[in-house]
matplotlib code that plots the C-alpha trace (Angstrom):
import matplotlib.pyplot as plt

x = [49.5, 48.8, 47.2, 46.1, 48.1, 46.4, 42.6, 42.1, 38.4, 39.4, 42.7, 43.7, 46.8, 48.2, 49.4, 45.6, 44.1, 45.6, 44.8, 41.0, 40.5, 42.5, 40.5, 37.4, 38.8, 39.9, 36.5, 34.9, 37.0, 36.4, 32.9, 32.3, 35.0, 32.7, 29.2, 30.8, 29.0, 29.4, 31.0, 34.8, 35.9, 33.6, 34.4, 38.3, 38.6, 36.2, 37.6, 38.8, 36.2, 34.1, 36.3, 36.5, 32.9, 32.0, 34.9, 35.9, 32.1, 29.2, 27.1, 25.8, 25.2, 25.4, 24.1, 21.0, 20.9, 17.1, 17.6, 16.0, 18.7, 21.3, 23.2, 22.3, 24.0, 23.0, 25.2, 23.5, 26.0, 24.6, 26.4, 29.4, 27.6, 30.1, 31.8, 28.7, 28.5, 32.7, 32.2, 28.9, 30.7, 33.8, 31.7, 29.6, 26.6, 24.6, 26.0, 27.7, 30.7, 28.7, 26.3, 28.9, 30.1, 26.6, 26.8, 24.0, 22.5, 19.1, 18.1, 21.4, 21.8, 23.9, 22.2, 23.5, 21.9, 21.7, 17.7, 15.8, 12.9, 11.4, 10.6, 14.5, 16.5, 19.9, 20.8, 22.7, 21.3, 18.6, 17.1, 16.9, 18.9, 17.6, 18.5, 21.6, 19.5, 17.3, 19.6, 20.6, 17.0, 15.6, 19.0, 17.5, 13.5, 15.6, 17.2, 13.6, 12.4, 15.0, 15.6, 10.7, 11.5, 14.1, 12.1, 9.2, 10.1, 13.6, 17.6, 17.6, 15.8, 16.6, 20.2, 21.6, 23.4, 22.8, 25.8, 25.7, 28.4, 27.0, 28.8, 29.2, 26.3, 24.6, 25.6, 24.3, 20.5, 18.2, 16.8, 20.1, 20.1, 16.0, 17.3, 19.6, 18.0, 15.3, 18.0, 20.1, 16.6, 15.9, 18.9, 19.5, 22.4, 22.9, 23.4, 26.7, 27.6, 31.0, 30.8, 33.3, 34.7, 36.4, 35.8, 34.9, 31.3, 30.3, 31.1, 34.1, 35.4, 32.9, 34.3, 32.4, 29.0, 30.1, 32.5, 32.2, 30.6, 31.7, 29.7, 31.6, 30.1, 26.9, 26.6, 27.5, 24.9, 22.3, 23.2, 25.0, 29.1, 31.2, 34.6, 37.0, 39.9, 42.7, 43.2, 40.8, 43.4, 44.2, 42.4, 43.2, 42.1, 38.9, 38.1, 39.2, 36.5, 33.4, 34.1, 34.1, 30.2, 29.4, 29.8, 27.8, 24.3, 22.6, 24.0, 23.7, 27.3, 29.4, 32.8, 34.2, 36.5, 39.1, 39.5, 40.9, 38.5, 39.7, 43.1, 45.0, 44.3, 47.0, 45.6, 41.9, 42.4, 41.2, 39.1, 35.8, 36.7, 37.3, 33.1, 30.5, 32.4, 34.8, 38.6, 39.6, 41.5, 44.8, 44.3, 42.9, 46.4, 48.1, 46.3, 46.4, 50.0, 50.2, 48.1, 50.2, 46.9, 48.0, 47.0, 46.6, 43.6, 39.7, 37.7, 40.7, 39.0, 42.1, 41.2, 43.4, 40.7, 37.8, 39.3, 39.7, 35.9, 36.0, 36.2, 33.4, 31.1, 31.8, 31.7, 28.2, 26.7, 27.7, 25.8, 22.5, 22.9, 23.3, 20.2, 18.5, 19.4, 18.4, 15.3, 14.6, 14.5, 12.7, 9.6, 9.7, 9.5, 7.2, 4.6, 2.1, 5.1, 6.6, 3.0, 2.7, 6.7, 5.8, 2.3, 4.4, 7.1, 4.8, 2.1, -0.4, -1.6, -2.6, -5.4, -7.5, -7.9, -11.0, -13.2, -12.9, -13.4, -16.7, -19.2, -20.5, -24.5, -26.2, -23.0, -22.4, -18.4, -15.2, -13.6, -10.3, -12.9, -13.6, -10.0, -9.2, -11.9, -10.9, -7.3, -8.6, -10.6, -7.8, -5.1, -4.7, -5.2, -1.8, 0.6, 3.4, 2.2, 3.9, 4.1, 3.1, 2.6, 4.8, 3.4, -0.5, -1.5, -4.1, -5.2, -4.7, -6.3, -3.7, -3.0, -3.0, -4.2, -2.7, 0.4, 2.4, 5.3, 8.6, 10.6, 14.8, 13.2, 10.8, 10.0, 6.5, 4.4, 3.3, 6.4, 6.0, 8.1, 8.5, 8.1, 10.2, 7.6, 10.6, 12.2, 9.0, 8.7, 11.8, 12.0, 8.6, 10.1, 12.7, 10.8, 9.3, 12.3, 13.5, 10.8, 8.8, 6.7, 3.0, 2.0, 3.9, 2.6, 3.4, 0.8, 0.1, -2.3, -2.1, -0.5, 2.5, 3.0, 5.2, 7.5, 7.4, 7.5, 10.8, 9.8, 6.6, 8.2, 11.1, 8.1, 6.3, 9.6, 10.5, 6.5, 6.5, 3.4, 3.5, 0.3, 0.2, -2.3, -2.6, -5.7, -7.3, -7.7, -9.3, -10.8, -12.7, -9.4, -11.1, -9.7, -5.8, -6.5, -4.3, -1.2, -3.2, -5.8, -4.4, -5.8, -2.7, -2.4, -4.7, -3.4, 0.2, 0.3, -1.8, 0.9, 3.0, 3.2, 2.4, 0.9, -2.5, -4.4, -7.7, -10.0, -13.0, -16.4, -17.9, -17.2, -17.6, -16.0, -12.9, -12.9, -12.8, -9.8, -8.5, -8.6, -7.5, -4.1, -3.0, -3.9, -2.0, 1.6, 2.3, 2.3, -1.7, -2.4, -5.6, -6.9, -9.3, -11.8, -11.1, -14.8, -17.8, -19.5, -22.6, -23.0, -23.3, -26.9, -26.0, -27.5, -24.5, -22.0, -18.6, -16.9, -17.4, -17.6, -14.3, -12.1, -13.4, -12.5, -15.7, -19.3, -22.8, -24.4, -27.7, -29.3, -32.8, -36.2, -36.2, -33.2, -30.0, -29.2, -25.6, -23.4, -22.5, -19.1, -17.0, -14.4, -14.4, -16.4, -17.9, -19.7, -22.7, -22.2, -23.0, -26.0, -26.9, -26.9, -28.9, -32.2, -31.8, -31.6, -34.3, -36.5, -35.8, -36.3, -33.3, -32.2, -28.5, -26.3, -24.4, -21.0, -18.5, -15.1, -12.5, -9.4, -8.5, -6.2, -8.4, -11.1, -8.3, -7.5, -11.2, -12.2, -13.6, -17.2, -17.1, -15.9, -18.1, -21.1, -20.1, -19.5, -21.7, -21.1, -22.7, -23.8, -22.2, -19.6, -19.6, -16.6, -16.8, -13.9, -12.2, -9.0, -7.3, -9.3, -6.0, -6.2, -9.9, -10.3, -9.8, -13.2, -15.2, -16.4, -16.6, -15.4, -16.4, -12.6, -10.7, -7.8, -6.3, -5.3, -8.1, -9.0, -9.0, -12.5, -14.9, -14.7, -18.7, -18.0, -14.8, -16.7, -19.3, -16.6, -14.9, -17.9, -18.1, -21.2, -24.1, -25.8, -22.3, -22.7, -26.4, -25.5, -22.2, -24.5, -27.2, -24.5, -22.7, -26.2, -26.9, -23.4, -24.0, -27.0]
y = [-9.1, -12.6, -15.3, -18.6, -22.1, -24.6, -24.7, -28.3, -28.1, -27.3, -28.3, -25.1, -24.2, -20.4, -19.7, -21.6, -19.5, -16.1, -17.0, -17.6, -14.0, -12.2, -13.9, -12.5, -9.3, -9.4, -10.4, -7.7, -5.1, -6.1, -6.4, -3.2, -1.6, -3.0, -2.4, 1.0, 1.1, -0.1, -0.7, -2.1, -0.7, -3.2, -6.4, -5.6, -5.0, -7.4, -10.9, -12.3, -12.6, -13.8, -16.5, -17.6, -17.7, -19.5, -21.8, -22.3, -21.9, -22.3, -25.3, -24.6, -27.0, -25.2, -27.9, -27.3, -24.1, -23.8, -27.1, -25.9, -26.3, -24.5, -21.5, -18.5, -15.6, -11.8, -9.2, -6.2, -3.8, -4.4, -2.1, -4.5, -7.2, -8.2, -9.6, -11.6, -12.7, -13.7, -16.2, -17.9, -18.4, -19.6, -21.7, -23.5, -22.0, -21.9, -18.6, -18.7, -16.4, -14.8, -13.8, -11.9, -10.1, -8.6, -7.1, -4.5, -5.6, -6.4, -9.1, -10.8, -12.5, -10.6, -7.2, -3.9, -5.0, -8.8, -9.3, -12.1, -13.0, -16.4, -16.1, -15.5, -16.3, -16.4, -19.1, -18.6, -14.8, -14.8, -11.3, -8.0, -6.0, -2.4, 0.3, 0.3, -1.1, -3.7, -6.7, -5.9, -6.3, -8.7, -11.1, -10.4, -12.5, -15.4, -15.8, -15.8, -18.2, -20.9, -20.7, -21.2, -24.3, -25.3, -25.5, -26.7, -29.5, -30.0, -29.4, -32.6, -31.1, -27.3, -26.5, -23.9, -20.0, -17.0, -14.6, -10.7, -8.4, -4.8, -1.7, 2.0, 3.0, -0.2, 0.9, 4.7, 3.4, 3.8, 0.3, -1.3, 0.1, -0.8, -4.5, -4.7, -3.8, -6.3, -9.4, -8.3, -8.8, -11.9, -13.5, -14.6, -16.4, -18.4, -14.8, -13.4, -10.2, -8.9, -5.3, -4.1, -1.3, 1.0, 4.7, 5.4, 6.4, 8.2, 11.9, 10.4, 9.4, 8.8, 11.5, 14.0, 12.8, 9.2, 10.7, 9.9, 6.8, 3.2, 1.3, -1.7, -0.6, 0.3, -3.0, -4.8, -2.5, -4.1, -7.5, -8.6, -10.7, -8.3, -8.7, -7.4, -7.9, -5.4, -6.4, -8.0, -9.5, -11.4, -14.4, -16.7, -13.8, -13.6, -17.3, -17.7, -14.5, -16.0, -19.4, -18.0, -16.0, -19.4, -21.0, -18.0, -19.8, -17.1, -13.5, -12.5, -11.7, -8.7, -9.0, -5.3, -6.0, -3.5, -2.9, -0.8, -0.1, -0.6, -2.4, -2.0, 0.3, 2.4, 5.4, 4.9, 2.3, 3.6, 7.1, 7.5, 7.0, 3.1, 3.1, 4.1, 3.9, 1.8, 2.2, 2.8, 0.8, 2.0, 1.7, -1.7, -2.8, -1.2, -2.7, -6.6, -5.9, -5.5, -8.9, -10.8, -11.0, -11.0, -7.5, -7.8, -10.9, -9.9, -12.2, -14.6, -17.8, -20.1, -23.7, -23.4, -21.0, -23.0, -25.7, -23.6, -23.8, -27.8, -28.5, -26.5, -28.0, -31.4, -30.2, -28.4, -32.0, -34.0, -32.1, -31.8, -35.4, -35.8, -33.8, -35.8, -38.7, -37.1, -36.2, -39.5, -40.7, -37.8, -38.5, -42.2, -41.2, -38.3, -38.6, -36.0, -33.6, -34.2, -34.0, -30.2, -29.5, -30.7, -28.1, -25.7, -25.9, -26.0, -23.9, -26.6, -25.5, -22.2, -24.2, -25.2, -21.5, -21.5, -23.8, -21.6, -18.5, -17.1, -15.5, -12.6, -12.4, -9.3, -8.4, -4.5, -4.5, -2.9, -4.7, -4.5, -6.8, -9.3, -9.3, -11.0, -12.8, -14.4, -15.5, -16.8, -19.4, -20.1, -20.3, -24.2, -24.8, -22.5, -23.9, -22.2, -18.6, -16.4, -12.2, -9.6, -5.7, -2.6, -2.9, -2.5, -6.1, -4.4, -2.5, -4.2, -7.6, -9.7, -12.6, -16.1, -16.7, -19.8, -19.3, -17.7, -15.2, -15.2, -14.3, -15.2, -18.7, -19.6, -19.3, -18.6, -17.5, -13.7, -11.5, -8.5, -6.0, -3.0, 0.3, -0.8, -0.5, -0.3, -3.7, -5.7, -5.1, -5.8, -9.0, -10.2, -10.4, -12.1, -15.0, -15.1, -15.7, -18.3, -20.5, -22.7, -19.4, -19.8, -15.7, -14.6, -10.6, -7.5, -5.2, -1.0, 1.5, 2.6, 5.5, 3.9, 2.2, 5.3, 3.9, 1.0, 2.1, 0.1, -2.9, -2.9, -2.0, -5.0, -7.4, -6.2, -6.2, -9.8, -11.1, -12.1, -14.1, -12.0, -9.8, -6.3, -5.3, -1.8, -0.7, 2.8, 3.5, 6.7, 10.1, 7.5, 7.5, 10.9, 12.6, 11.7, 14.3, 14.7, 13.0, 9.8, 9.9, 8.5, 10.4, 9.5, 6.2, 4.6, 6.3, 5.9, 1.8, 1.1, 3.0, 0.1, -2.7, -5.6, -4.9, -6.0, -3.6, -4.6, -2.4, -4.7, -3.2, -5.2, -8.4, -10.8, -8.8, -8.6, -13.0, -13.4, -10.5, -12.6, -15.7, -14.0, -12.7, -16.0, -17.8, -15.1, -15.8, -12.1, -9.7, -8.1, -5.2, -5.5, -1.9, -2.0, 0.4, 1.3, 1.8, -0.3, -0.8, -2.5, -5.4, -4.8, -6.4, -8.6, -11.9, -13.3, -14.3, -12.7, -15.6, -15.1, -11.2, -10.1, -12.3, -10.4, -6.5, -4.9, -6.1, -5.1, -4.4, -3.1, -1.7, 0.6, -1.0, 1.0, 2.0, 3.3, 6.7, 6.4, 4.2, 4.6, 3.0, 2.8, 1.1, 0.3, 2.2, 4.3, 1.6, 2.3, 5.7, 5.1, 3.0, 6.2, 8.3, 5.3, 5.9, 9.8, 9.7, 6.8, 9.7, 12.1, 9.6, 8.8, 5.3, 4.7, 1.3, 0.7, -1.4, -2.0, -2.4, -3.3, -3.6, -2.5, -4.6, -8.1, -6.0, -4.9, -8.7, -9.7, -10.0, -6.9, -8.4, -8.7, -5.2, -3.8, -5.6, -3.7, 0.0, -0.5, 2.0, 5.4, 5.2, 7.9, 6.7, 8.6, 7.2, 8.0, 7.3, 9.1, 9.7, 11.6, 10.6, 9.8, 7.2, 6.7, 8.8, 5.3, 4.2, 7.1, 10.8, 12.2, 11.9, 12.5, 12.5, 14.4, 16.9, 18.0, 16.6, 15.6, 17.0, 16.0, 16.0, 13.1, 10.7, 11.5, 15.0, 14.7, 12.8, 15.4, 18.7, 17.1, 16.2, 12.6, 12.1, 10.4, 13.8, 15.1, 11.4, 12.3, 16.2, 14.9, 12.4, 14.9, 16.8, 13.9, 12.9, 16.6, 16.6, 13.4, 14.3]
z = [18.5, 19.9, 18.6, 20.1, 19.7, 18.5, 19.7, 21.8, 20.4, 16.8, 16.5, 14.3, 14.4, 14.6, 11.3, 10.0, 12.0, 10.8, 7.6, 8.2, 10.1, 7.2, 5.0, 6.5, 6.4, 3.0, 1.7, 3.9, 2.3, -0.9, -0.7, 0.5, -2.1, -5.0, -3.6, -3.3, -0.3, 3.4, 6.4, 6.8, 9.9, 12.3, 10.0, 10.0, 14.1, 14.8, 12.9, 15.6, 17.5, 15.0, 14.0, 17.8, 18.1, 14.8, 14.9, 18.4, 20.2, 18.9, 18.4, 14.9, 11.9, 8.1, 6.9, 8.8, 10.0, 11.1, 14.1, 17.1, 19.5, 18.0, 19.5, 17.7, 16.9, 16.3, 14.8, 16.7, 15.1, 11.6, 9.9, 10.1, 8.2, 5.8, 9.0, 9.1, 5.7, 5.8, 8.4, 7.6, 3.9, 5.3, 7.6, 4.9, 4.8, 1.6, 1.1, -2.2, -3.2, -5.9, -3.3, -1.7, -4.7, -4.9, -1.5, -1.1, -4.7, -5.9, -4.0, -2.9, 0.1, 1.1, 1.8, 3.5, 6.5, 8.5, 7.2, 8.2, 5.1, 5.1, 1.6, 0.9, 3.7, 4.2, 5.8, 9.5, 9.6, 12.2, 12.6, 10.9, 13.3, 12.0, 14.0, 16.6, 19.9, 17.8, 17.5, 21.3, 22.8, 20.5, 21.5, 25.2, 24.4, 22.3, 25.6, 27.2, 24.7, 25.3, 29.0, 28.8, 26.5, 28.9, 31.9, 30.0, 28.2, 29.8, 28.5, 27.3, 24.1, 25.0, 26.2, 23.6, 24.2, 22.2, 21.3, 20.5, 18.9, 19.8, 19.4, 20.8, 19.2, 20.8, 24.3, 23.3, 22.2, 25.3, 24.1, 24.5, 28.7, 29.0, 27.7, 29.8, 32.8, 32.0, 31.3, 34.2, 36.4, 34.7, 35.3, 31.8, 31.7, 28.5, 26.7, 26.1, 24.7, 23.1, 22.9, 20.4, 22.3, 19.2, 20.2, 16.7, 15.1, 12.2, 13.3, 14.9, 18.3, 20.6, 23.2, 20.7, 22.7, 24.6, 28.0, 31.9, 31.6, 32.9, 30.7, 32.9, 36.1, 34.2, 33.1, 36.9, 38.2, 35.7, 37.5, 34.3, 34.2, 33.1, 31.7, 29.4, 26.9, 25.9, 22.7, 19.8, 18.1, 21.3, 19.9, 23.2, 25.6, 23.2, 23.4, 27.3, 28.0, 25.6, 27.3, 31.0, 29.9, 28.3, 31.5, 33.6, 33.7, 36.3, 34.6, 31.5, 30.3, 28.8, 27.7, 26.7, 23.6, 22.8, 19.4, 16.3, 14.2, 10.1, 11.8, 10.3, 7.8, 7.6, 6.8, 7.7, 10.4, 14.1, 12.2, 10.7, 7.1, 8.3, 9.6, 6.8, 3.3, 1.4, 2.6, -1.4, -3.9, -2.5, 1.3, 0.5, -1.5, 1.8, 4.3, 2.3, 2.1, 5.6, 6.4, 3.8, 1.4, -2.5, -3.1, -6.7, -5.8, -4.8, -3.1, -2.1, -0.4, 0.2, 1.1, 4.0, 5.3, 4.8, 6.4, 10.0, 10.1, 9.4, 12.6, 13.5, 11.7, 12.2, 15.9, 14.8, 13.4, 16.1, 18.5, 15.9, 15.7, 19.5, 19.8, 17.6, 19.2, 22.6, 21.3, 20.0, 23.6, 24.7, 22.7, 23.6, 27.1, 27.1, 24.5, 25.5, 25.8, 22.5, 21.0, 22.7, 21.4, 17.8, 18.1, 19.3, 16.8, 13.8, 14.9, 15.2, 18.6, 17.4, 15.2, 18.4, 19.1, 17.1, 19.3, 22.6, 21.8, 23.7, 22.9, 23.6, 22.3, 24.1, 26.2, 26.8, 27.9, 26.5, 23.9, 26.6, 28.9, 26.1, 25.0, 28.0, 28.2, 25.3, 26.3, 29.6, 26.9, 24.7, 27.3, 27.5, 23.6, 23.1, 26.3, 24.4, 24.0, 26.0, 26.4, 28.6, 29.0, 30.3, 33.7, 32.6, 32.6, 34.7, 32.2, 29.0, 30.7, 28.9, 31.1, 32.1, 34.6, 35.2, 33.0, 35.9, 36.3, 34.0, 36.7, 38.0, 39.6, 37.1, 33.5, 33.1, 30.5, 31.7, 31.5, 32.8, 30.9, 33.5, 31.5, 28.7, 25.6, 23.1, 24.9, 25.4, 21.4, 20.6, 23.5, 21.6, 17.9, 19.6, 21.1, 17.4, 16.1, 18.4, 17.4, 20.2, 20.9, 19.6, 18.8, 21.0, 21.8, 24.0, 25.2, 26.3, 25.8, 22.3, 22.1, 23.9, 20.6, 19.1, 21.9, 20.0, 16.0, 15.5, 16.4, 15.4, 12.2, 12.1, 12.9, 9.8, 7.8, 8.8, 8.5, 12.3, 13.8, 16.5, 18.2, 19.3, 21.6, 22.4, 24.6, 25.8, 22.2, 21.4, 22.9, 25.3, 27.5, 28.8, 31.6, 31.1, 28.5, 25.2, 25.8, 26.6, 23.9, 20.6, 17.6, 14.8, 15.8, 13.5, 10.6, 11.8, 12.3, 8.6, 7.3, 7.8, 5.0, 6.3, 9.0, 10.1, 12.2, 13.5, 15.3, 16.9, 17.9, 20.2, 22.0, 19.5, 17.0, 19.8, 19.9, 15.8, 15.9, 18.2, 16.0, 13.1, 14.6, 16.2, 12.3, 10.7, 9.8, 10.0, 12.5, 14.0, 16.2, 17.9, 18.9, 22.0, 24.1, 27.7, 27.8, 27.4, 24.4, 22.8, 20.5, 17.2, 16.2, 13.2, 11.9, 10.3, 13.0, 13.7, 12.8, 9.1, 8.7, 10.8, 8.5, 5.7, 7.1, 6.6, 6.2, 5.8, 9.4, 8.3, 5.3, 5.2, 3.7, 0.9, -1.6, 0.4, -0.4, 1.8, 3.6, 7.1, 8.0, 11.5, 13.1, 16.6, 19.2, 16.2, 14.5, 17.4, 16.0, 12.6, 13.7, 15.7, 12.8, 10.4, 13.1, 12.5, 9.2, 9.2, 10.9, 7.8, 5.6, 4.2, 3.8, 5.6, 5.3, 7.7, 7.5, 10.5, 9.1, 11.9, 9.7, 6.2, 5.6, 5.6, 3.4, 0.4, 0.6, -0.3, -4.1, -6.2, -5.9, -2.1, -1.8, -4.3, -2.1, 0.7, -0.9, -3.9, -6.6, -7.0, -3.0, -1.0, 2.1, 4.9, 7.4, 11.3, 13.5, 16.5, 14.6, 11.6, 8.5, 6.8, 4.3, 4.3, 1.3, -0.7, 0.9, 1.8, 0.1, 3.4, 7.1, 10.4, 12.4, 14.8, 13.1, 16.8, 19.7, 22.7, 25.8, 29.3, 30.4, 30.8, 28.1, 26.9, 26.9, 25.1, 21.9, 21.9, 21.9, 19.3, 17.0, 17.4, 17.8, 15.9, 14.9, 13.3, 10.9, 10.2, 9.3, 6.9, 5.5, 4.2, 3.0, 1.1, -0.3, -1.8, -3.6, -4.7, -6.7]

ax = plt.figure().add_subplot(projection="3d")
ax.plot(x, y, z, "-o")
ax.set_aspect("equal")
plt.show()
């Protein structure tokens, strides 16, 4: 085993050193042993290289964790994240002790996962890695956001690098390859990776399912830096390899880290016992033994250790306050810059939205058409949103047009994605989380979005300001048939807590959707036609019934015996089936309601104005009718899968059509009575 000499930008010497990486494993070890839960085997191969990068590389202040220019860190392999917790303790990060004893508890801040919560952060964790493949890809659109702010406002206020541990299982995840491909193309330098290279995953040694690959080559043939090291516990080989991909400004970079996982464990060291449980109060004495820990001592945090990170941190303030200081000048020199940083940093910018959205008075168009319409009007009020599509900008009409390309030679605000759905989500929560990025969003048709479930998911989890748009969405694809025509996708995405889903019904309704996801702090999915639609006629304007999630359209002359309610494209629908009734003479309401969620945030008397009590609801919509049992009796929906055939043809096969409303109406008014 070799260890460094004393680090010229840390002054630690060797035996300080030790003492700080067995310190991280000793708390890892027993954190997991009394959580009775966890990982130890990542955390006790990987110390080293933590320790190099917290104390040895990074620019990062504990004492202000959130400054914009720091380097940032993600611990892709999650499942490690004691190793995580260890070193932003030892590092002085509000991260106290007793936080760590709670590992995987009630609310501790230290949970079984790296979780990113603005309502209980912990301070130096950045993202919610999730699955293996999320920490990987969302690392990749941090990248994308600094090298933007780079180029945009210059590296005098922007000059920072973001650093990955990933794992087998990382290099396994068909994310982790689509992220790479996209970085490699980019050019992302500024982005290094150490791949901890153990052999060892839950069932056991990767040869069971991991054989024949050069993830080396694989990884050269992406465009990335590759490089390796022999041995983790090679602390100066560790450093010397980070430093080198620190230095690579046009490559993203991979150093392959050869390591034992659980080392050294001597009984569950370099097996599977060392990955997803606790190594046991005896193979913990062992293995302390072995490190020169006092075996009979939990949670050990000699002083000595903490002071191996001092350096680090008085490194970490320096540069904040040489940032600072640089900034200082910055604004002084460019004031109508550092007005449109401050906007973009605090959201300000997204508040202008409101005065250019168009309208769309009389206008027959697909809500797709108005959509980007819309960001065409809004694109100079937000200078700082960025996103793009899985190569159907075409289609999903979500560009600047004056934004240009993010591309190896230039930074700009349209990125196309390639076919990479699971990436481009991913990518997108990462520029969220950077910060700079005003709503950032991704976009595809929408029943690409199962592509996407994870990270649609993670945004929801970490309450992201970030926008999904997803058009062709419904039957009215047509003729791509089945496997294009989304019918549990509704149902599917309001399943999700937190999540805002908003299905528009006309052009007007499409601009206030619009408004409502770049205001909203959390993440919005905006659901839009492929195929033209009417406007809804309505004497109260968009702007103040969208908000709400469902309001009144239209109501009969007389008493109404049943309300008519639609999302999208079946809103005309349920207008359709008020005039047939009207011919029978029954009275029909008629409500649009383009997201749920915003209605169930309205007051009881608002949504008792809507459905009023002891009238019949009849719902219409080209989907599943899960979940609209909480607002409606009865439902006109699709149960199967569509059809390939002409879009009108396909509604009328599948019974969504104006007459089928009419005919469940009379039936819900009979069993009413």
């Amino acid at each position: 085993m070799s260890l460094a000499q004393d680090s010229p930008t840390t002054g630690v010497d060797e035996e300080t050193a030790q003492t700080a990486i067995n310190t991280i494993r000793g708390l890892s070890m027993d954190a997991v042993q009394k959580a009775n839960s966890g990982h130890p085997g990542l955390p006790l191969g990987m110390a080293p290289v933590a320790y190099v990068l917290y104390a040895r590389i990074m620019n990062h202040d504990p004492s202000d964790p959130a400054w914009p220019d720091r380097d940032r860190f993600v611990l892709s392999a999650g499942h490690g994240s004691m190793l995580l917790y260890s070193v932003l303790h030892l590092s002085g990060y509000d991260l106290p002790l007793d936080e760590i004893k709670r590992f995987r508890q009630w609310e501790s801040l230290a949970p079984g996962h790296p979780e990113f919560d603005r309502e209980r952060q912990t301070p130096g964790v950045e993202t919610t890695t999730g699955p293996l493949g999320a920490g990987f890809s969302t690392a990749v659109g941090m990248a994308m956001a600094e090298k933007f702010l780079r180029e945009r406002f210059g590296s005098e206020v922007m000059d920072h690098h973001t650093y990955v541990i990933c794992s087998d299982g990382d290099m396994m995840e068909g994310v982790s390859s689509e992220a790479a491909s996209l970085a490699g193309h980019l050019g992302l330098g500024r982005l290094v990776y150490v791949y901890d290279d153990n052999h060892i995953t839950i069932d056991g040694r990767t040869d069971l399912a991991f054989t024949g690959e050069d993830v080396e080559a694989r990884f050269r043939a992406y465009g990335w830096d590759v490089s390796h090291v022999d041995d983790a516990n090679n602390v100066d080989a560790v450093e010397a390899a980070i430093v080198a991909g620190r230095e690579e400004t046009e490559r993203p970079t991979l150093i392959r880290v050869r390591s034992v996982i659980g080392w050294p464990a001597p009984n569950k060291g370099d097996t599977k016992d060392a990955h997803g449980s606790p190594l046991g109060e005896d193979e913990i004495r062992l293995t302390k033994e072995i490190l020169g820990l006092d075996p009979d001592v939990q949670f050990a945090v000699p002083d000595v250790a903490r002071g191996a990170f001092e350096g680090a941190r008085e490194r970490g303030a320096a540069a904040h306050a040489a940032w600072k200081s640089r900034m200082a000048d910055w604004r002084n020199a460019n004031p109508n810059g550092a007005t449109e940083w401050e906007e973009a940093w605090s959201g300000d910018s997204l508040k202008k939205v409101a005065a250019t959205l168009p309208s769309f008075a009389g206008e027959e168009l697909a809500t797709r058409a108005a959509s980007g319409k819309v960001m065409e009007g809004f694109e100079d009020a937000v200078p700082t949103m960025m996103g793009g599509a899985a190569d159907l900008v075409g289609s999903t009409k979500t560009k600047f047009p004056n934004g240009g390309d993010f591309s190896p030679g230039h930074a700009g605000r349209n990125i196309h994605f390639g076919i990479r759905e699971h990436t481009m989500g991913s990518a997108v929560n990462g520029l969220a989380l950077h910060g700079g990025i005003a709503s950032p969003y991704g976009s595809t048709f929408l029943v690409f979005s199962d592509y996407m479930r994870p990270a649609i998911r993670l945004s929801a989890i970490m309450g992201l300001p970030v926008v999904w748009v997803f058009t062709h969405d419904s039957i009215g694809v047509g003729e791509d048939g089945p496997t294009h025509q989304p019918v549990e996708h509704y149902a599917a995405l309001r399943a999700i807590p937190g999540l805002t889903v908003i299905r528009p019904g006309d052009g007007d309704e499409t601009a206030q959707a619009w408004r409502v996801a770049i205001e909203s702090e959390t993440p919005v999915c905006l659901l839009l036609t492929r195929q033209g639609l009417p406007p809804i006629e309505h004497d109260v304007p968009a702007s103040e019934t969208v908000p709400k999630g469902a309001y009144l359209v239209s109501e009969p002359d007389g008493d109404a015996q049943v309300t008519l309610v639609g999302t999208g494209s079946e809103v005309q629908l349920a207008s359709g089936a008020r005039d047939l009734l009207a011919e029978d003479g029954i009275g029909a309401r008629v409500v649009s309601m383009p997201s749920w969620e915003l209605f169930n945030s309205q007051d009881d008397s608002y949504r008792e104005s809507v459905f009023p009590a002891g009238v019949p609801v009849v719902s219409v919509e080209a989907g599943v009718a899960q979940g609209w049992q909480q607002f409606a009796g009865s439902s006109v929906s699709i149960e199967r899968f569509g059809a390939s055939a002409p879009a009108e043809e396909v509604f009328q096969k599948l019974g969504i059509t104006a007459e089928a409303v009419a005919e469940t109406a009379k039936n819900a008014i009979q069993e009413g009575q």
